[in-house]
C-alpha positions as CSV (number, residue, x, y, z in Angstrom):
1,X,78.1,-39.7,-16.5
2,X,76.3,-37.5,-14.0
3,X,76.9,-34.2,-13.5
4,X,77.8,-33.1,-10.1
5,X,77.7,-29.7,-10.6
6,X,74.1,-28.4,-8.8
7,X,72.6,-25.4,-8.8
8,X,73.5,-22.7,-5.6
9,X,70.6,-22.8,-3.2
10,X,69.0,-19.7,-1.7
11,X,69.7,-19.0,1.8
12,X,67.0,-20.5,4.2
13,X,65.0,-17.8,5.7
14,X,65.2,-17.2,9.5
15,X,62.7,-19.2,11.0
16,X,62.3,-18.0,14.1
17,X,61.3,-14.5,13.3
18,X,58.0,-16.4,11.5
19,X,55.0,-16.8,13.6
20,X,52.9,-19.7,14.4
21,X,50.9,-20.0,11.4
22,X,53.2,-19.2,9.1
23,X,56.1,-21.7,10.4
24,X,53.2,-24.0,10.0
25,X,52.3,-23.2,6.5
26,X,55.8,-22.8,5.4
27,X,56.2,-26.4,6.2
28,X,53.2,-27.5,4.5
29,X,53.7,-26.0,1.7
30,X,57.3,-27.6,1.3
31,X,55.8,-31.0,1.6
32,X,54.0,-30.6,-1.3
33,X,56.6,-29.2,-3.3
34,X,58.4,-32.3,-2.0
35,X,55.7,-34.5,-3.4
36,X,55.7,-32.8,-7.0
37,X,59.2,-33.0,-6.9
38,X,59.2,-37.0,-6.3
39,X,56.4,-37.1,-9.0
40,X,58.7,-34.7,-11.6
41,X,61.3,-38.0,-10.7
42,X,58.9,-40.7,-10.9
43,X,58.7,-39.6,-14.8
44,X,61.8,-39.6,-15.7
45,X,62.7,-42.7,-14.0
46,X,59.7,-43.9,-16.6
47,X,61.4,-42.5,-19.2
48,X,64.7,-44.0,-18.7
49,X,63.0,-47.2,-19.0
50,X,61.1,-46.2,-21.8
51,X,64.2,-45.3,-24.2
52,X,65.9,-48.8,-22.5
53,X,68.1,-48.5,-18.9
54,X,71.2,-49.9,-19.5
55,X,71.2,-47.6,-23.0
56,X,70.6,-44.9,-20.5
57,X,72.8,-45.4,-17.3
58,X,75.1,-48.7,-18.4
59,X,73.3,-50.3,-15.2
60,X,71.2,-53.7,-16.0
61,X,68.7,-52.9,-13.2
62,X,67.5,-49.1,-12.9
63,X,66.8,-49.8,-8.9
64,X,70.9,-50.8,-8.8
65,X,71.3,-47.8,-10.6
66,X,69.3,-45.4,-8.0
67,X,71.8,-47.1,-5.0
68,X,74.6,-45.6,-6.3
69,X,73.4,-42.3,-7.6
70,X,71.1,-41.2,-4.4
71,X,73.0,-43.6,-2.0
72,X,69.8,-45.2,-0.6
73,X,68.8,-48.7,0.5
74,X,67.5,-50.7,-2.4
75,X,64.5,-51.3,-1.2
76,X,63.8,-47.7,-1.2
77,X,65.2,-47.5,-4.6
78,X,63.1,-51.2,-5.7
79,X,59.9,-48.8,-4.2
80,X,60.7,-45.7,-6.2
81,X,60.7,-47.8,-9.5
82,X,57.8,-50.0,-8.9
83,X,56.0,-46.5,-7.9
84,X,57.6,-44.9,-11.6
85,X,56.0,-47.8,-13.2
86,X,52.5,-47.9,-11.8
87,X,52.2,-43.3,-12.3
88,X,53.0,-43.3,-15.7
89,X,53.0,-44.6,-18.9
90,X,56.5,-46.1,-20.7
91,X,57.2,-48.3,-23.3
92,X,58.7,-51.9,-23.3
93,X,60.0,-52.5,-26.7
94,X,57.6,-51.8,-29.6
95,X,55.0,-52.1,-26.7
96,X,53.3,-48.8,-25.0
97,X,52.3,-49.9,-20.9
98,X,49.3,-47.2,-20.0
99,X,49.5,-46.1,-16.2
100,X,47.7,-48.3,-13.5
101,X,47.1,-45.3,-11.4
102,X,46.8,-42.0,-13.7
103,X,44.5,-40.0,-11.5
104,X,47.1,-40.5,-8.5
105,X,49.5,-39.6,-10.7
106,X,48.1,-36.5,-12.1
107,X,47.3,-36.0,-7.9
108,X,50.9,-36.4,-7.1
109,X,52.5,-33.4,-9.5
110,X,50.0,-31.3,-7.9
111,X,51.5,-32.3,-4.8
112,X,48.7,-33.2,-3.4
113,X,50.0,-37.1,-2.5
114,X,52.7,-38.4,-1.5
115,X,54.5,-42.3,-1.4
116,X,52.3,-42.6,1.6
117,X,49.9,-42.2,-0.3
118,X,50.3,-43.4,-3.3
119,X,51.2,-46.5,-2.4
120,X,48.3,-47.8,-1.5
121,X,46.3,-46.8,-3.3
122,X,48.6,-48.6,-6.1
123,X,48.4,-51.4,-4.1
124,X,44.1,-51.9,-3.8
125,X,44.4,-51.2,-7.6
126,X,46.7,-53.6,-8.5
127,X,45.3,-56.2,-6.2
128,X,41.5,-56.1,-8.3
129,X,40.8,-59.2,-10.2
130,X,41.7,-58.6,-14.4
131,X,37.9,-58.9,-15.0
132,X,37.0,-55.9,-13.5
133,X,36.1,-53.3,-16.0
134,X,38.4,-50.3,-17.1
135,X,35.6,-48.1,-16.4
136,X,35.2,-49.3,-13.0
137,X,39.0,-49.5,-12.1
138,X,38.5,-45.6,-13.2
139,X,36.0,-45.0,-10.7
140,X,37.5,-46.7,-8.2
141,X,40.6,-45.1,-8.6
142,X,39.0,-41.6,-8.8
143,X,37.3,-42.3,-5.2
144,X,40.8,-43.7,-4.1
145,X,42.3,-40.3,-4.9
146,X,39.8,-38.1,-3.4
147,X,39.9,-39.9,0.0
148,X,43.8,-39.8,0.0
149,X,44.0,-36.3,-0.4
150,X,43.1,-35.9,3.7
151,X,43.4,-39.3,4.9
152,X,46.4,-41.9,6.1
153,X,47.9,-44.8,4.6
154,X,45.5,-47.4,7.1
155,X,42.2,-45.3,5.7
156,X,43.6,-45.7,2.4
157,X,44.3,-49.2,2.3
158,X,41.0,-50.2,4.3
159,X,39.3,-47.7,1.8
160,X,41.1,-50.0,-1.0
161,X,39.9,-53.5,0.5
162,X,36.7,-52.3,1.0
163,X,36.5,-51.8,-2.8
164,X,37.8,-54.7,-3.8
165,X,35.1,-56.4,-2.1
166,X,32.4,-54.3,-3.2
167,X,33.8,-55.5,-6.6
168,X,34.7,-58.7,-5.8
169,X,32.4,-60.2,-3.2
170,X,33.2,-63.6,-3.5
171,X,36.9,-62.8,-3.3
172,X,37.3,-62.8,0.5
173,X,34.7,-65.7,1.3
174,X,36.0,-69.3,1.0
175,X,34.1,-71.5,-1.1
176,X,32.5,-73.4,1.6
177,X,30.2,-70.5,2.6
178,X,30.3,-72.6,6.3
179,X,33.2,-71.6,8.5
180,X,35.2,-74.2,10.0
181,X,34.3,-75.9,13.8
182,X,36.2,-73.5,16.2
183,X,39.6,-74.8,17.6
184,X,40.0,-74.7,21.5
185,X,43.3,-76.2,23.1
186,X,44.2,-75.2,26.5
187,X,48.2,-76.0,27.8
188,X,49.8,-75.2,31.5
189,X,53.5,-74.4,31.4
190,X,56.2,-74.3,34.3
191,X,58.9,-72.4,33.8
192,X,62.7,-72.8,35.3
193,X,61.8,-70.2,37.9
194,X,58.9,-71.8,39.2
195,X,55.9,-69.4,37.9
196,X,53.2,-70.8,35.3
197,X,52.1,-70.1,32.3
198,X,48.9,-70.7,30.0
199,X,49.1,-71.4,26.1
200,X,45.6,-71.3,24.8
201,X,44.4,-71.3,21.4
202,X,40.6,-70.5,20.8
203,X,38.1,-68.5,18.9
204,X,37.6,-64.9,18.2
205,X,34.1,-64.9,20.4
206,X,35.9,-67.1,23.3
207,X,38.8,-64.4,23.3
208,X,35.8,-61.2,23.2
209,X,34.3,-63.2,25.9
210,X,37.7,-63.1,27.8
211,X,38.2,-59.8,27.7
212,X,34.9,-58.5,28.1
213,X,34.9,-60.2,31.6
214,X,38.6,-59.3,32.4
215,X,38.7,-55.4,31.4
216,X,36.9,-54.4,34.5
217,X,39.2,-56.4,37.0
218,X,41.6,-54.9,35.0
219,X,41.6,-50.8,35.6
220,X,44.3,-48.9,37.3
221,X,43.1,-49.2,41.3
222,X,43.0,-45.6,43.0
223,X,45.6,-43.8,44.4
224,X,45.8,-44.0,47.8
225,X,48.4,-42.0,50.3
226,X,49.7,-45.2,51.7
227,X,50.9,-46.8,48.3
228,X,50.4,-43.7,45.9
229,X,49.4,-44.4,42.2
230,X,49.0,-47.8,40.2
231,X,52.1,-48.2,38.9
232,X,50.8,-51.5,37.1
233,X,51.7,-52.2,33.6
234,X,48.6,-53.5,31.4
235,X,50.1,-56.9,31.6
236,X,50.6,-57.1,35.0
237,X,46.8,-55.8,35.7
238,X,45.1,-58.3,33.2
239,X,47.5,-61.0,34.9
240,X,46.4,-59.6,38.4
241,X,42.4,-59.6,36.7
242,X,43.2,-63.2,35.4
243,X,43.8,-64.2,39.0
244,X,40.6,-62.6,40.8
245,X,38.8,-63.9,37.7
246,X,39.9,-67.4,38.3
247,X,39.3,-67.2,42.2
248,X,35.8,-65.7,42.0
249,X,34.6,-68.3,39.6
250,X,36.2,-70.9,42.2
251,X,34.4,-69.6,45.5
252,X,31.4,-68.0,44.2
253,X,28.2,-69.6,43.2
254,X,27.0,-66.6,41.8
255,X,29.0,-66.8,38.9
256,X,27.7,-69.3,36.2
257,X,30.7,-72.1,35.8
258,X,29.2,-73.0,32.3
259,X,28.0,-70.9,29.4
260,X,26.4,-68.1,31.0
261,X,25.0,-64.4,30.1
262,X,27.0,-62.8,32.6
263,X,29.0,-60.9,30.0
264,X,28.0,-59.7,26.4
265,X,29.7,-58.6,23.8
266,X,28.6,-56.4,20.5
267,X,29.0,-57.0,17.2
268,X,28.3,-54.3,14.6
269,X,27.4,-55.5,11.0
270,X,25.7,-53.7,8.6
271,X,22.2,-54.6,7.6
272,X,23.2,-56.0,4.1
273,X,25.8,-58.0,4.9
274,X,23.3,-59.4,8.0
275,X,21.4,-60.6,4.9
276,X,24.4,-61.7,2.7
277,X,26.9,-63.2,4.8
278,X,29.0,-61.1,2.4
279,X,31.6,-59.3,3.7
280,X,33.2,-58.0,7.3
281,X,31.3,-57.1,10.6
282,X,33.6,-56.2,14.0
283,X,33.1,-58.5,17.0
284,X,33.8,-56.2,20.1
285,X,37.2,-55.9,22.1
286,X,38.6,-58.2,19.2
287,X,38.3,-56.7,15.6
288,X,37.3,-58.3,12.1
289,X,35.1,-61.2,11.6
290,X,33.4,-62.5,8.3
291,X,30.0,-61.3,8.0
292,X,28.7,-65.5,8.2
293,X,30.5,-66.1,11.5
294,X,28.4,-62.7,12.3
295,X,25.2,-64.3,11.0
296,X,26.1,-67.1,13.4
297,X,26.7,-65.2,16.6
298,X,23.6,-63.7,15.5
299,X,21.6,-66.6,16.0
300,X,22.6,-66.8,20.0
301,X,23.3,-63.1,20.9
302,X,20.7,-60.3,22.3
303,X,19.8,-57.8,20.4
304,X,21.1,-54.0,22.1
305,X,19.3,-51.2,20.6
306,X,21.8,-48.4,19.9
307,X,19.4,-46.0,21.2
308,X,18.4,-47.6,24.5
309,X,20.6,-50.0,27.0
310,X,19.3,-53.8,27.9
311,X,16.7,-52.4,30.0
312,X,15.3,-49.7,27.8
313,X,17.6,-46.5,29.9
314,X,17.1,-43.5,27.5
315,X,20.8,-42.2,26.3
316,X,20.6,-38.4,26.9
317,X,20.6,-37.1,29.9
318,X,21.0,-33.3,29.3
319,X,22.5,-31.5,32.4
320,X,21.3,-33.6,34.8
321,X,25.4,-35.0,35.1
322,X,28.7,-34.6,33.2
323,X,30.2,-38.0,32.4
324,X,28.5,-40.7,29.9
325,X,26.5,-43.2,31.4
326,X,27.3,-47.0,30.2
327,X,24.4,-47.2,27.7
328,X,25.6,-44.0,26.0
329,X,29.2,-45.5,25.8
330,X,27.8,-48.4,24.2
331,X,26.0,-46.2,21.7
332,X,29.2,-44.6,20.9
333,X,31.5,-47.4,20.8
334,X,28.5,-48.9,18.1
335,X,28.7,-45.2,16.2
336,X,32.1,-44.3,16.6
337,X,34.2,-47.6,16.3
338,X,36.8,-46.2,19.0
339,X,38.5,-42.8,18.5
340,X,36.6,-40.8,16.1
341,X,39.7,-38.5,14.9
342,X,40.2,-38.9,11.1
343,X,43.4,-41.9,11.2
344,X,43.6,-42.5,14.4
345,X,43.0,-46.8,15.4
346,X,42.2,-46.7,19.2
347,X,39.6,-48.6,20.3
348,X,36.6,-47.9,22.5
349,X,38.5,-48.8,25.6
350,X,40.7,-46.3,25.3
351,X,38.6,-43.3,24.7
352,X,36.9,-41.3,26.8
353,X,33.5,-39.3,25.9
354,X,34.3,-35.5,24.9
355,X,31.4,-33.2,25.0
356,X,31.2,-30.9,21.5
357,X,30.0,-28.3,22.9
358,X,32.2,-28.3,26.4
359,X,30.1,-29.1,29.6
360,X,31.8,-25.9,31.1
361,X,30.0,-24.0,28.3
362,X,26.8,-25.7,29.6
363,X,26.9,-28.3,26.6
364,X,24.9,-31.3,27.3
365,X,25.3,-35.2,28.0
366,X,23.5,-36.3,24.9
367,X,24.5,-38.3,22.2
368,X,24.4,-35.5,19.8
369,X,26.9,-33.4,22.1
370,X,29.5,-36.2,22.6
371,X,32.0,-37.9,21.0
372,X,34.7,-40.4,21.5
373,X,38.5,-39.8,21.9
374,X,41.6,-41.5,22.7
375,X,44.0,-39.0,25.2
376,X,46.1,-38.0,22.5
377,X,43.5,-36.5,20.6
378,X,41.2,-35.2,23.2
379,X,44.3,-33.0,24.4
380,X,44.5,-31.7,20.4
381,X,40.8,-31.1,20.1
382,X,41.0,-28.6,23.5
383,X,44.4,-27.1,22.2
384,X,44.4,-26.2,18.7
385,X,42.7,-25.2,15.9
386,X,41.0,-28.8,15.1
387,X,37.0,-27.9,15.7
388,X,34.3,-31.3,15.9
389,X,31.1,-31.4,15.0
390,X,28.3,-33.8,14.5
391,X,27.1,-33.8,10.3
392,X,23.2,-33.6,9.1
393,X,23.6,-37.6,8.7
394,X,24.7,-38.2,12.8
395,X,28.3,-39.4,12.7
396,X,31.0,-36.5,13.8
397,X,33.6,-34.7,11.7
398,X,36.7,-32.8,11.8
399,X,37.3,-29.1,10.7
400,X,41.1,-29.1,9.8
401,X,43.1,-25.7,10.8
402,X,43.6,-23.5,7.6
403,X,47.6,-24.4,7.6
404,X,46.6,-27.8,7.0
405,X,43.3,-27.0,4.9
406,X,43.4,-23.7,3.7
407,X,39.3,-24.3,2.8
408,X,38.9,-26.5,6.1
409,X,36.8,-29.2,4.2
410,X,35.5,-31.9,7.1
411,X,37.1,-35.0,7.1
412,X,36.4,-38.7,9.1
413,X,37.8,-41.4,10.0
414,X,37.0,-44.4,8.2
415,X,39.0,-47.1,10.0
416,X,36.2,-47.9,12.3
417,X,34.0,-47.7,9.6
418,X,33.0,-48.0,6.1
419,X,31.5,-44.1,6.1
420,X,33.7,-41.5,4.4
């Protein structure tokens, strides 16, 4: 039976005499405490499994058992098992099971990770094919751990799939190295009301092409004094741009009415997997694509230097004005991937190009000097302690404030890319 006797807790201390830092540190400092506590847990639940549960607690199934002690959902208490299994080692009869993740493990007691953290990294390591050596499980693992200890759960688990195909390369790609014929149906619906609608189902290049052409129709209009702000959701404008899009192509010649080069779009594939066809390459405005369908697009897409636009403009232009011009946005959407804030998915679209050193400072409009971030964190990067900079190898990085980093070690985000 389980004692419900606890120990007497200290009284809190009074918060609001603390000041900024220190509030900020103080909570910091109990999340990792929280962490090693949930680690300290994890091990005994391994133990009680070890010696044999219902020997132990008189319940069959030690997640049942967690539901009625903690009182919490059970598939919280399924994930606090399966988490107690994977950090540490236990036996199963006359049998001794080693740890799949012993370096998060070890990570976790020192607080340093977390179940956010932890689990996928768990996760990418249980997902490796059984022919993959112990010593390279180890490695990976090791690399797993290092990147958790500043980055998300979405780093993480890209982090994770991109070692499992670095291991695995013929994992992700089918068989038949030839992607299937691309699937285009097109469907008009009326509805009881009397509106229309469109079902379409098509290709990821059909859909970039889409949006490429329908984004521009699609930004806010101007306030004006006779109807004030755009008070437009982003439905209603690409429904509005959908419309114009439609009409133009109906009354002007100007616009090509078959495959045309009126629009482009950008994909960004590394050189390798150019070569290959192994792997993943981003197709712009619409995300992932296998590195062959790449390879095909390839074949019929002009090449955009990341340096200079189509027609050769050079990307800095110093002092000379403050906002990017479109070739260096293109540069940066190819560099950055969208928001360049460590975790953070927005894409390009949604960021706007913050100058490093600030233009009111008399920082320059140069690649170098800029960088791309959503609102969110372009409001954080003028009003805290978060610094940016751009490293030795050309790709910016994040200086963490000392509450979150006491030694302030640079971090990136890896979601856009493969670069840590």
């Amino acid at each position: 039976m389980v004692s419900t006797e606890y120990p007497s807790v200290a009284a809190p201390p009074e918060w609001w005499r603390c000041e900024k830092d220190a509030l900020l540190m103080n909570y910091v400092a109990r999340e990792r405490e929280k962490r090693r506590l949930e680690a300290e847990q994890g091990q005994i639940l391994a133990e009680i499994e070890s010696r044999g549960v219902k020997d132990v607690t008189g319940y069959a199934v030690l997640s049942q058992a967690l539901v009625d002690w903690v009182q919490i959902k059970p598939g919280e208490a399924k994930a606090r098992v399966d988490r107690a299994r994977a950090l540490n080692p236990r036996q199963d009869g006359g049998a001794r099971i080693p740890a799949l993740a012993p370096y998060a493990a070890a990570a976790a007691l020192d607080g340093d990770l977390g179940a956010a953290q932890l689990d996928p990294i768990i996760a990418g390591l249980a997902a490796l094919p059984a022919w993959v050596s112990a010593e390279e499980r180890e490695t990976g693992e090791q690399i797993l751990v290092d990147l958790a200890r500043t980055a998300g759960p979405r780093q993480i688990t890209q982090a994770a799939a991109n070692l499992r195909d670095r291991l695995d390369p013929d994992g992700r790609e089918p068989k038949d190295p030839d992607p299937a014929a691309p699937r285009h149906e097109l469907g008009f619906i009326t509805h009881r009301d009397g509106t229309h609608g469109i079902k379409i189902t098509t290709d990821a290049e059909t859909i970039a092409r889409l949006k490429a052409t329908l984004d521009p129709l699609a930004k806010p209009r101007p306030a004006t004094e006779e109807e004030g702000r755009d008070t437009r959701s982003q439905w209603e404008r690409l429904g509005d741009a959908f419309a114009e899009f439609v009409s133009i192509g109906m009354t002007n010649p100007k616009i090509p009415t078959q495959a045309g080069d009126s629009v482009h779009v950008v994909v960004t594939i590394g050189l390798e997997e150019l070569k290959t066809g192994i792997g993943r390459a981003c197709l712009d405005l619409v995300g992932d694509i296998s590195a062959t369908e790449a390879r095909i697009l390839a074949c019929d897409c002009k090449i955009i230097p990341v340096t200079l636009n189509a027609k050769g403009a050079p990307l800095d232009v110093g002092r000379t004005q403050r906002l990017a011009t479109p070739a260096q946005r293109l540069a940066l959407a190819i560099r950055d991937g969208g928001c360049a804030f460590p975790g953070c998915d927005a894409p390009p679209q949604r960021c706007t190009a913050h100058h490093i050193v600030f233009w009111a400072h008399h920082g320059e409009t140069q690649i170098d000097n800029l960088v791309l971030l959503c609102g969110r964190h372009h409001r954080l990067i003028h009003s805290s302690d978060w610094e940016v900079r751009i490293a030795a190898d050309g790709y910016p990085e994040f200086i963490p404030p000392e509450f979150i980093d006491p030694a302030r070690a640079p971090r990136r985000n890896t979601l856009h890319t493969s670069r840590t």
